[in-house]
ROLOVO-123874 format. One record per atom (N, C-alpha, C): atom name; x, y, z. Coordinates in Angstrom, 3 decimals, decimal comma, always signed. Layout:
BEGIN
<site atom="CA" u="X" v="Y" w="Z"/>
...
***
This chain:
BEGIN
<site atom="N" u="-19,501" v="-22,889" w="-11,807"/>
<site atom="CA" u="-18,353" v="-22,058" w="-11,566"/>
<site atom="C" u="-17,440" v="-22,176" w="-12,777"/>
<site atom="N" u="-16,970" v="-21,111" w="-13,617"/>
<site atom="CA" u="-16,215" v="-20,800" w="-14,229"/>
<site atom="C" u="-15,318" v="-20,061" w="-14,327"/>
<site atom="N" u="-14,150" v="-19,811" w="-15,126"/>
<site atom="CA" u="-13,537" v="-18,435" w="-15,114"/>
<site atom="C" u="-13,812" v="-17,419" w="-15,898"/>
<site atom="N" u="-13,538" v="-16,110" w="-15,269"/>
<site atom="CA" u="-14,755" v="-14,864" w="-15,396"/>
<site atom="C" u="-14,037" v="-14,226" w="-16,910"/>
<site atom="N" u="-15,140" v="-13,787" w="-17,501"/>
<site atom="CA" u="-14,118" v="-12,904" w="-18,892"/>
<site atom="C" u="-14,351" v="-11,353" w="-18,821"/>
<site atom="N" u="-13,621" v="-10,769" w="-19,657"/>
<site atom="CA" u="-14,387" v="-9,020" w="-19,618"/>
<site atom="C" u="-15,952" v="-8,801" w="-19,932"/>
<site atom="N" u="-16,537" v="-9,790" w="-20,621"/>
<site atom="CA" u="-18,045" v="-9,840" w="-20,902"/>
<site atom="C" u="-18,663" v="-9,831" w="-19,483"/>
<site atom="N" u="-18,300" v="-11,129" w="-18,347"/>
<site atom="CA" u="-19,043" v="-11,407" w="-17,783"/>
<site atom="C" u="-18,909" v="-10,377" w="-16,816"/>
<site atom="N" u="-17,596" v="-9,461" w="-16,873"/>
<site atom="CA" u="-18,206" v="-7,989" w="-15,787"/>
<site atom="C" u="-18,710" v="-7,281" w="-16,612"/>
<site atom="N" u="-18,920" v="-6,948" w="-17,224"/>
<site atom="CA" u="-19,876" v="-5,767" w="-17,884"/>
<site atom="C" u="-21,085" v="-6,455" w="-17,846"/>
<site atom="N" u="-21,421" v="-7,788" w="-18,388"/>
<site atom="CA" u="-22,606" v="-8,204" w="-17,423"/>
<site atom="C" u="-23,014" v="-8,287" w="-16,049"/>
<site atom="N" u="-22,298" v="-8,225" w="-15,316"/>
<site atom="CA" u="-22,351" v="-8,205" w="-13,738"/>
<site atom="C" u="-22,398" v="-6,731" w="-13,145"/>
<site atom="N" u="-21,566" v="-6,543" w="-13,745"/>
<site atom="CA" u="-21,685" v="-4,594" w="-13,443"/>
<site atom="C" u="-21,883" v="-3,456" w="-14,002"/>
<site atom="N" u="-22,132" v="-3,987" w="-15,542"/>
<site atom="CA" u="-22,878" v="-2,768" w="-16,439"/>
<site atom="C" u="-21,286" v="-2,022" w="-16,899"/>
<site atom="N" u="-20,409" v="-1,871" w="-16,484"/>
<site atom="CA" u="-18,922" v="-2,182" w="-17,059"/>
<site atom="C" u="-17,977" v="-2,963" w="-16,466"/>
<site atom="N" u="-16,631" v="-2,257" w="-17,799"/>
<site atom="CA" u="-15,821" v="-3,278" w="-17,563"/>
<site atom="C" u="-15,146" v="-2,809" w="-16,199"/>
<site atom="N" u="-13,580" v="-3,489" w="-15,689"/>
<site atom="CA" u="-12,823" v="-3,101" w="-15,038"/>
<site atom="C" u="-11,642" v="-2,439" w="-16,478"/>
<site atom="N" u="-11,538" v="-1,229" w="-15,619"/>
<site atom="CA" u="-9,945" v="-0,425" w="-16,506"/>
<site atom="C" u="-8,842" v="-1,344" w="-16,772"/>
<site atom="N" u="-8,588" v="-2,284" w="-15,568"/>
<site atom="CA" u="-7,799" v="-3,377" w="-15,586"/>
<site atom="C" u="-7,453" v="-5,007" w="-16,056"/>
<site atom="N" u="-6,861" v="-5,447" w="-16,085"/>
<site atom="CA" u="-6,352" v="-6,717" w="-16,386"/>
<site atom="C" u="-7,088" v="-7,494" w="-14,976"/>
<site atom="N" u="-7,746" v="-8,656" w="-15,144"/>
<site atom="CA" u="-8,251" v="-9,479" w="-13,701"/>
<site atom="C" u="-8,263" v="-11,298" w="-13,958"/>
<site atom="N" u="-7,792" v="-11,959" w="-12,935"/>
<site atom="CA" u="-8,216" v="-13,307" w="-13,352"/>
<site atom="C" u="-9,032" v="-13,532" w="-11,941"/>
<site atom="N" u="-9,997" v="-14,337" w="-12,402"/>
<site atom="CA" u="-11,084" v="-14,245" w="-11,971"/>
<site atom="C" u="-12,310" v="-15,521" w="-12,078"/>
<site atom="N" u="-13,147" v="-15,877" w="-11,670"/>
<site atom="CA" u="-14,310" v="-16,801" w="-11,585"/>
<site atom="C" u="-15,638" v="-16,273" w="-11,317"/>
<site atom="N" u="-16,697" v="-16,917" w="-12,469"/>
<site atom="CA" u="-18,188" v="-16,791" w="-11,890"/>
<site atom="C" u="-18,902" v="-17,793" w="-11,341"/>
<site atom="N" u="-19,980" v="-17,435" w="-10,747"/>
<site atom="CA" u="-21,141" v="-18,464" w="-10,193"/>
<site atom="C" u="-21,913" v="-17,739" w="-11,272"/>
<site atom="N" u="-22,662" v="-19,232" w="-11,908"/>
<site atom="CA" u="-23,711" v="-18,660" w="-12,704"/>
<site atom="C" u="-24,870" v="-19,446" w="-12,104"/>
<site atom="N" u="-26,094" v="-19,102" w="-12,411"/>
<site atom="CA" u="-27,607" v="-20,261" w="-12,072"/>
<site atom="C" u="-28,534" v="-19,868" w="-13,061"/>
<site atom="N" u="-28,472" v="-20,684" w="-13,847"/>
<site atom="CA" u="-29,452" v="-20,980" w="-14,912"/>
<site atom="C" u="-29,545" v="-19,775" w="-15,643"/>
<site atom="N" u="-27,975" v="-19,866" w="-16,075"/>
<site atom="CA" u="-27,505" v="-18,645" w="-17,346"/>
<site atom="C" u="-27,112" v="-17,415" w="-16,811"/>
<site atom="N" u="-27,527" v="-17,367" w="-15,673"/>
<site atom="CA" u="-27,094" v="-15,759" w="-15,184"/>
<site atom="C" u="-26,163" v="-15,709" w="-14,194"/>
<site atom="N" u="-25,490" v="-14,734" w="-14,182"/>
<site atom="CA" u="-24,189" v="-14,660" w="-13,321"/>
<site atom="C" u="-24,678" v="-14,356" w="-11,784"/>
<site atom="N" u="-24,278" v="-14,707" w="-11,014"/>
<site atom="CA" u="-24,826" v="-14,531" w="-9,411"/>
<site atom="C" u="-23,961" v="-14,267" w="-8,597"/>
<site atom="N" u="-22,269" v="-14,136" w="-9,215"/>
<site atom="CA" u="-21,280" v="-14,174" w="-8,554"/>
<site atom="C" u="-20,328" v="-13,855" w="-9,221"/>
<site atom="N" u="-19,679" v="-13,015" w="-8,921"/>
<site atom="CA" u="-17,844" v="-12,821" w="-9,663"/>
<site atom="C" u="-16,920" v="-12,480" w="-8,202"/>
<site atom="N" u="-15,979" v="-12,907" w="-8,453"/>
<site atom="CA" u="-14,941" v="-12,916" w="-7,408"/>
<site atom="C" u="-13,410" v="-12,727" w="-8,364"/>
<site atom="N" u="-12,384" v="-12,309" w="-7,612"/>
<site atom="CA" u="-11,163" v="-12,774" w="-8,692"/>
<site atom="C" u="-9,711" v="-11,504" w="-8,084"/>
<site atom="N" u="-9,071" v="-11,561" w="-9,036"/>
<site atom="CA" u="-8,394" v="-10,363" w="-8,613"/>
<site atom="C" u="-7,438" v="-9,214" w="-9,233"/>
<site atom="N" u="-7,774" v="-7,959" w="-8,841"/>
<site atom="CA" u="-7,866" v="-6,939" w="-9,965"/>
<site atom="C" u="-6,166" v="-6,595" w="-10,225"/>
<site atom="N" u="-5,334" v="-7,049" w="-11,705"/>
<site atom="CA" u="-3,504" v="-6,804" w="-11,812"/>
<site atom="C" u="-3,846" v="-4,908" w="-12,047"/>
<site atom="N" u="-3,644" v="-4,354" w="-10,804"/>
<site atom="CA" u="-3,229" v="-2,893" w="-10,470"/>
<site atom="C" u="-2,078" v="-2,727" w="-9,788"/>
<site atom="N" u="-1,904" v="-1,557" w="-9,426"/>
<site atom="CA" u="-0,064" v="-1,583" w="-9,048"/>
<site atom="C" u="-0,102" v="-2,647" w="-7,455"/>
<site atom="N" u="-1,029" v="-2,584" w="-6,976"/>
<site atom="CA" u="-1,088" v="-3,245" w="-5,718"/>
<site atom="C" u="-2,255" v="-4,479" w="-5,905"/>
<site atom="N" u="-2,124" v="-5,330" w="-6,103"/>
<site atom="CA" u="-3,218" v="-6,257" w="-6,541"/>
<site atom="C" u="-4,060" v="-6,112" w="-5,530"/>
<site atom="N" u="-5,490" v="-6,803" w="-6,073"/>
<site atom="CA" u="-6,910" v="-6,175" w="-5,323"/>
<site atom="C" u="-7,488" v="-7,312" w="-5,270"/>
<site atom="N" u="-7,808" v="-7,528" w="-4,266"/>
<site atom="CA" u="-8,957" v="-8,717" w="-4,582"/>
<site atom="C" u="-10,192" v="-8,162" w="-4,735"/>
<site atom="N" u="-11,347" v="-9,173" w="-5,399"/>
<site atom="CA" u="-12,733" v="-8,405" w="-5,121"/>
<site atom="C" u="-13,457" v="-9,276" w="-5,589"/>
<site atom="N" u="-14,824" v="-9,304" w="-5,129"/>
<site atom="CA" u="-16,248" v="-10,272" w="-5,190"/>
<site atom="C" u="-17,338" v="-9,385" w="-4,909"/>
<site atom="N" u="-18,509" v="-9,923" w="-5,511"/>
<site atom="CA" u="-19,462" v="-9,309" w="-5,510"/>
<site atom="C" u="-20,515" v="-10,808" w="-6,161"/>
<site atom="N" u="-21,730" v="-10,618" w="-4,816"/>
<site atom="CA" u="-22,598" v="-11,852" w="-5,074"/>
<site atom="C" u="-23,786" v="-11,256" w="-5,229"/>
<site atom="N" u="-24,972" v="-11,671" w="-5,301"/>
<site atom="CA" u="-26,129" v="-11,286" w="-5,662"/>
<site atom="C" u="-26,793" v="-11,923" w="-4,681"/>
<site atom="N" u="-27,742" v="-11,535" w="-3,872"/>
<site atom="CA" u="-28,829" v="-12,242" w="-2,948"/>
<site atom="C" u="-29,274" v="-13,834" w="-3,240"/>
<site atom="N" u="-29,689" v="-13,657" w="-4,652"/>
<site atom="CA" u="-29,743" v="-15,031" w="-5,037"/>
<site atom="C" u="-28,461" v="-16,035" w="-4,655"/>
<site atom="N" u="-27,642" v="-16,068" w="-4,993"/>
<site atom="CA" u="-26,423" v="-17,093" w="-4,475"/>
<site atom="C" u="-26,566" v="-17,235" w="-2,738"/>
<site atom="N" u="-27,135" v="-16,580" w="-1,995"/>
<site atom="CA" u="-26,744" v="-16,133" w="-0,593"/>
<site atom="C" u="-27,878" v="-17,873" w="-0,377"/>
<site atom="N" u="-28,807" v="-18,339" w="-1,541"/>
<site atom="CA" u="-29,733" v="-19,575" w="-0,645"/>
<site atom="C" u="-28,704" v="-20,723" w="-1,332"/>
<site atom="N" u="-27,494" v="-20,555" w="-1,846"/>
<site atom="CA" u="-27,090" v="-22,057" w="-2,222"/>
<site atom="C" u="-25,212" v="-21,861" w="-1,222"/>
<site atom="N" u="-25,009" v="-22,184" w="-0,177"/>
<site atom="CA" u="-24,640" v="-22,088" w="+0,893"/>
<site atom="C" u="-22,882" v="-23,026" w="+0,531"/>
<site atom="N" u="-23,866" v="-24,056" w="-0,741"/>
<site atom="CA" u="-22,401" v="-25,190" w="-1,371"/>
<site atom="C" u="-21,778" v="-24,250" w="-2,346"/>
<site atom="N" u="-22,367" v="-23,812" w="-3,097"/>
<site atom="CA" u="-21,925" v="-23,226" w="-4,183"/>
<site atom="C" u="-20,812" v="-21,846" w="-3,873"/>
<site atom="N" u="-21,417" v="-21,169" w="-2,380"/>
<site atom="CA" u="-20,017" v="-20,273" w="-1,855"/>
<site atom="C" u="-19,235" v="-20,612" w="-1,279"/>
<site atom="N" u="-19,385" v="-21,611" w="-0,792"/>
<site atom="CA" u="-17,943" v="-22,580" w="-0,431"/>
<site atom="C" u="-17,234" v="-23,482" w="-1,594"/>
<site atom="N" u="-17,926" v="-23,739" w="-2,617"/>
<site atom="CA" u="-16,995" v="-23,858" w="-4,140"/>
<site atom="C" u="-16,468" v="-22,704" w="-4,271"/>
<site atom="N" u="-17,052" v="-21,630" w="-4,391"/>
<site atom="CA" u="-16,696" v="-20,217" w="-5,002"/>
<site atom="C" u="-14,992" v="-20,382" w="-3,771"/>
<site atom="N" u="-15,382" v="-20,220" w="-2,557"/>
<site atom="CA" u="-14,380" v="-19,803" w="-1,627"/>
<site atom="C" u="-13,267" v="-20,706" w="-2,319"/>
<site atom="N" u="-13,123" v="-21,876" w="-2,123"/>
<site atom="CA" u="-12,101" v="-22,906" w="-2,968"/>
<site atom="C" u="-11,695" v="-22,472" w="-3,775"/>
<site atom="N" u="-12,547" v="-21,990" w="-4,688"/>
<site atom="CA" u="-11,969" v="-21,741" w="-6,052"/>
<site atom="C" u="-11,169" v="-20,478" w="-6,368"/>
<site atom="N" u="-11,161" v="-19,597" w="-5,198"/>
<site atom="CA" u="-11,160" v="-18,048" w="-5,058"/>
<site atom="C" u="-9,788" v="-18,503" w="-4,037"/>
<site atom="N" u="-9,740" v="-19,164" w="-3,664"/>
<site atom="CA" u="-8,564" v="-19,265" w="-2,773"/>
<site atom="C" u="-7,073" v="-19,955" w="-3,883"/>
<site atom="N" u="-7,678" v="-20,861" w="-4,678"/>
<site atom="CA" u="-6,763" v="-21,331" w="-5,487"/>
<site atom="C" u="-6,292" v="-19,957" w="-6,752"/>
<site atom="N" u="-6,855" v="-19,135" w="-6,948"/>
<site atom="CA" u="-6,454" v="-17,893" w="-7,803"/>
<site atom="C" u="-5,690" v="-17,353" w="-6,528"/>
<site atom="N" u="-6,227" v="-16,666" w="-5,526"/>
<site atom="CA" u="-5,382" v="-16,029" w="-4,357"/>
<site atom="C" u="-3,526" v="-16,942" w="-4,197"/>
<site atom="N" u="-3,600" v="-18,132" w="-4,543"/>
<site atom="CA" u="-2,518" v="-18,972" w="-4,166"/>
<site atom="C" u="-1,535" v="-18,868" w="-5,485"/>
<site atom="N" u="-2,400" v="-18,586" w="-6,706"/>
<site atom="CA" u="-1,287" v="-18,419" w="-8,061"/>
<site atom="C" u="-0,471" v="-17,284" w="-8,218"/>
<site atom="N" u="-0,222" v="-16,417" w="-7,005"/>
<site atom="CA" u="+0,607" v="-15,081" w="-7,004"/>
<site atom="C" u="+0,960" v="-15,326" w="-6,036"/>
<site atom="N" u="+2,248" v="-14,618" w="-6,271"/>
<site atom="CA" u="+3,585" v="-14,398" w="-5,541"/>
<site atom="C" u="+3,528" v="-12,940" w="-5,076"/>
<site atom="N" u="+2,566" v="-11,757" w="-5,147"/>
<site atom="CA" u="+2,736" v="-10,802" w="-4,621"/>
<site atom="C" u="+2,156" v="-10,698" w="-3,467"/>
<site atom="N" u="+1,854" v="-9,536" w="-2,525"/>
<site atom="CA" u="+0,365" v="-8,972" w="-1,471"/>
<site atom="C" u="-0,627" v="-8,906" w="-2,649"/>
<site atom="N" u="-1,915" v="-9,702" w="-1,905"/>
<site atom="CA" u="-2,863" v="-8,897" w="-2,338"/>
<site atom="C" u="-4,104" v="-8,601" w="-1,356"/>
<site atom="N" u="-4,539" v="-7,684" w="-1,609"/>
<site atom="CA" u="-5,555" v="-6,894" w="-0,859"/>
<site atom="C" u="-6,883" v="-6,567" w="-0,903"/>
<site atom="N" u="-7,946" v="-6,712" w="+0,436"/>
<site atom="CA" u="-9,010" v="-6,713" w="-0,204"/>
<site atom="C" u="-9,688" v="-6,124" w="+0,572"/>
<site atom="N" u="-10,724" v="-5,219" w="+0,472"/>
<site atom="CA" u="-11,448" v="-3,956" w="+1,440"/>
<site atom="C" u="-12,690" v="-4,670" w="+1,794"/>
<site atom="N" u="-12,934" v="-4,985" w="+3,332"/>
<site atom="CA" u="-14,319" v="-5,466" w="+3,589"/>
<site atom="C" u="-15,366" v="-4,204" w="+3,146"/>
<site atom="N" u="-16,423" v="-4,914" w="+2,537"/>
<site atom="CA" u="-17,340" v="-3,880" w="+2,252"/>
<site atom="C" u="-18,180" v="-3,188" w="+3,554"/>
<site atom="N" u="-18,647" v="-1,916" w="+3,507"/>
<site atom="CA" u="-19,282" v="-0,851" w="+4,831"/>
<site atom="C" u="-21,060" v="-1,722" w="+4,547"/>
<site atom="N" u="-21,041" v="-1,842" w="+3,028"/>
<site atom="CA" u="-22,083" v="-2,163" w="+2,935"/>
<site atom="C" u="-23,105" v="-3,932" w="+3,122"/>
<site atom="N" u="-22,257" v="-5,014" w="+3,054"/>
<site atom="CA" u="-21,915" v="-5,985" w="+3,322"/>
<site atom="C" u="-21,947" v="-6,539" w="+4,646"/>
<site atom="N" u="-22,964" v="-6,673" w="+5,498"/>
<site atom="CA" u="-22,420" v="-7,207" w="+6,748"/>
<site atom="C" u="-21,743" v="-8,302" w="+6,798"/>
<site atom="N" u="-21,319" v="-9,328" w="+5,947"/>
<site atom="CA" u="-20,782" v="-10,849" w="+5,999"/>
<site atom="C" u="-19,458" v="-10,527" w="+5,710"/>
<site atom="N" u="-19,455" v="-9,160" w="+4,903"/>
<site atom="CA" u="-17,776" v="-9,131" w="+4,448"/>
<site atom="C" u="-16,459" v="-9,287" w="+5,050"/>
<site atom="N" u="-16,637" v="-8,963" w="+6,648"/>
<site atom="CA" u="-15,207" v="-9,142" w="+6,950"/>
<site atom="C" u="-15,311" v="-10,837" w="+7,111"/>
<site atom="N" u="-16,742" v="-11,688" w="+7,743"/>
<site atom="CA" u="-16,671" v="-13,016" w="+8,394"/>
<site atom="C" u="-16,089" v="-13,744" w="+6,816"/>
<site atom="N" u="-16,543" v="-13,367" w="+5,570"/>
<site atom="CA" u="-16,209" v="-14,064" w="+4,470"/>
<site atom="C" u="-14,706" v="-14,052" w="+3,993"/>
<site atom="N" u="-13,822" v="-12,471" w="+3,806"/>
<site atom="CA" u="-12,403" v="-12,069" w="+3,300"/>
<site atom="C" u="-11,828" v="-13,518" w="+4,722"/>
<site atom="N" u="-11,936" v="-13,496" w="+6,158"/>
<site atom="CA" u="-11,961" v="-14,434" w="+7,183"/>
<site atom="C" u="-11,744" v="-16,066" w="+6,465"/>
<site atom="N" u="-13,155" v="-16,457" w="+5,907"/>
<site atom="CA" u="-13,355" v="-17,911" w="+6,051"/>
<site atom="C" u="-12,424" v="-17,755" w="+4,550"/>
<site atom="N" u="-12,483" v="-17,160" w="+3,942"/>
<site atom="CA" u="-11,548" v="-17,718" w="+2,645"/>
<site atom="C" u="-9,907" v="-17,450" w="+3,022"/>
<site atom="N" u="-9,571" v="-16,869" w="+3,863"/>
<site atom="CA" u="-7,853" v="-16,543" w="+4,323"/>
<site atom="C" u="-7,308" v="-15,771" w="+4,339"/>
<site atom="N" u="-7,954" v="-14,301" w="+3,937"/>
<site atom="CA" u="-7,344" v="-12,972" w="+4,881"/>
<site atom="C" u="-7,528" v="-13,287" w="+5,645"/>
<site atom="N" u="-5,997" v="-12,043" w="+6,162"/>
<site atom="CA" u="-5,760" v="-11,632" w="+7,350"/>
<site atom="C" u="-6,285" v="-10,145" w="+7,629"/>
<site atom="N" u="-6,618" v="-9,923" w="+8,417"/>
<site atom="CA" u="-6,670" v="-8,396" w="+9,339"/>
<site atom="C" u="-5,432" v="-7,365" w="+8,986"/>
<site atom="N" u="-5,349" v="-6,551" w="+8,098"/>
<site atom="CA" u="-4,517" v="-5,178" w="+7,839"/>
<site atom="C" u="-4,452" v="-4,059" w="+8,999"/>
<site atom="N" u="-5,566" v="-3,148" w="+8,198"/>
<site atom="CA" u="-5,700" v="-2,374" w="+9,033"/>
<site atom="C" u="-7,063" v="-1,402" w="+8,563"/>
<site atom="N" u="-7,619" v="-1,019" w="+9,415"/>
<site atom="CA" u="-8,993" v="-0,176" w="+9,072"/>
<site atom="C" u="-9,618" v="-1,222" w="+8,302"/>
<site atom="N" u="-10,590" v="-1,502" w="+7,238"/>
<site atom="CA" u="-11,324" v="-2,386" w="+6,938"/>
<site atom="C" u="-10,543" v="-3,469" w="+5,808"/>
<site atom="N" u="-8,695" v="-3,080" w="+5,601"/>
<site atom="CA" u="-8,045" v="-3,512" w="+4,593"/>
<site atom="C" u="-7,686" v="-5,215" w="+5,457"/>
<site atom="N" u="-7,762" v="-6,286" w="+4,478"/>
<site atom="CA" u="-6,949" v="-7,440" w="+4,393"/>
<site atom="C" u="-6,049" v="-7,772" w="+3,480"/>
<site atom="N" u="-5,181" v="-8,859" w="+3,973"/>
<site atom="CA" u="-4,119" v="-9,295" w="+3,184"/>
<site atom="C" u="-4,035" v="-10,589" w="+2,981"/>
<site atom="N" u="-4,267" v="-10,698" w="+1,890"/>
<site atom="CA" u="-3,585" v="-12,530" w="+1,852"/>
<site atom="C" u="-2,851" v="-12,882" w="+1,983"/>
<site atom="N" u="-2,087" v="-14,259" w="+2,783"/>
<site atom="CA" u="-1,070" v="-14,370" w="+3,231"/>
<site atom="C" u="-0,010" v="-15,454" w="+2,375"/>
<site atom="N" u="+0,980" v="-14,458" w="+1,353"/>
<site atom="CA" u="+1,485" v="-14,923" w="+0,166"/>
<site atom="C" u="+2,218" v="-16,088" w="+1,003"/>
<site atom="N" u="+2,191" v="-17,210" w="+0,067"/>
<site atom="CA" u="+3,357" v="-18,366" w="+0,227"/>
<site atom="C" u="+4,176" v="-18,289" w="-0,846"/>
<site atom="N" u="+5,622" v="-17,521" w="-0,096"/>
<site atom="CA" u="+6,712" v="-17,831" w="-0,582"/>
<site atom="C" u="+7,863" v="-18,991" w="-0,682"/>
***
């Protein structure tokens, strides 16, 4: 687990984000298997995206979650994150890391002021 750069999304997703993001990867044996982090847009975004492969090392997404929760905790704004349609784990995961329930498939992290 590291923190993610503009390289490692355009490796992960073939581009970049338009935006500014701080962020973390899971890598396994050089290759990225994981980015998580969160996107500085007018409404901050959270977002992750894992690869099947990460889905058999069970420790390593509960590092990720830790580590994804301690970026979620370095802002002082809302931020927000859309369970994926495509994703069946997505709402139980936005859940085990500390969204809350919005509305329609939106969560919120729950800023400590």
């Amino acid at each position: 687990m590291r923190p993610a750069s503009k390289q490692d999304v355009i490796a992960f997703r073939g581009e970049p984000y338009s935006q500014t993001f701080k962020g973390i990867v899971a890598e396994l044996d050089g290759e990225i298997i994981g980015i998580a982090g969160v996107l500085h847009t007018q409404q901050l975004q959270a977002f992750s995206s894992i690869k099947d492969e990460l889905r058999k090392y069970p420790k390593m997404l509960i590092l990720a979650a830790r580590k994804f929760r301690n970026i979620l905790n370095s802002y002082d704004y809302p931020i927000y994150a859309i369970a994926s349609e495509n994703e069946k784990n997505s709402i139980g995961y936005l859940e085990y890391i500390g969204f809350e329930y919005y509305q329609g498939r939106m969560y919120k992290w729950p800023t400590i002021l």
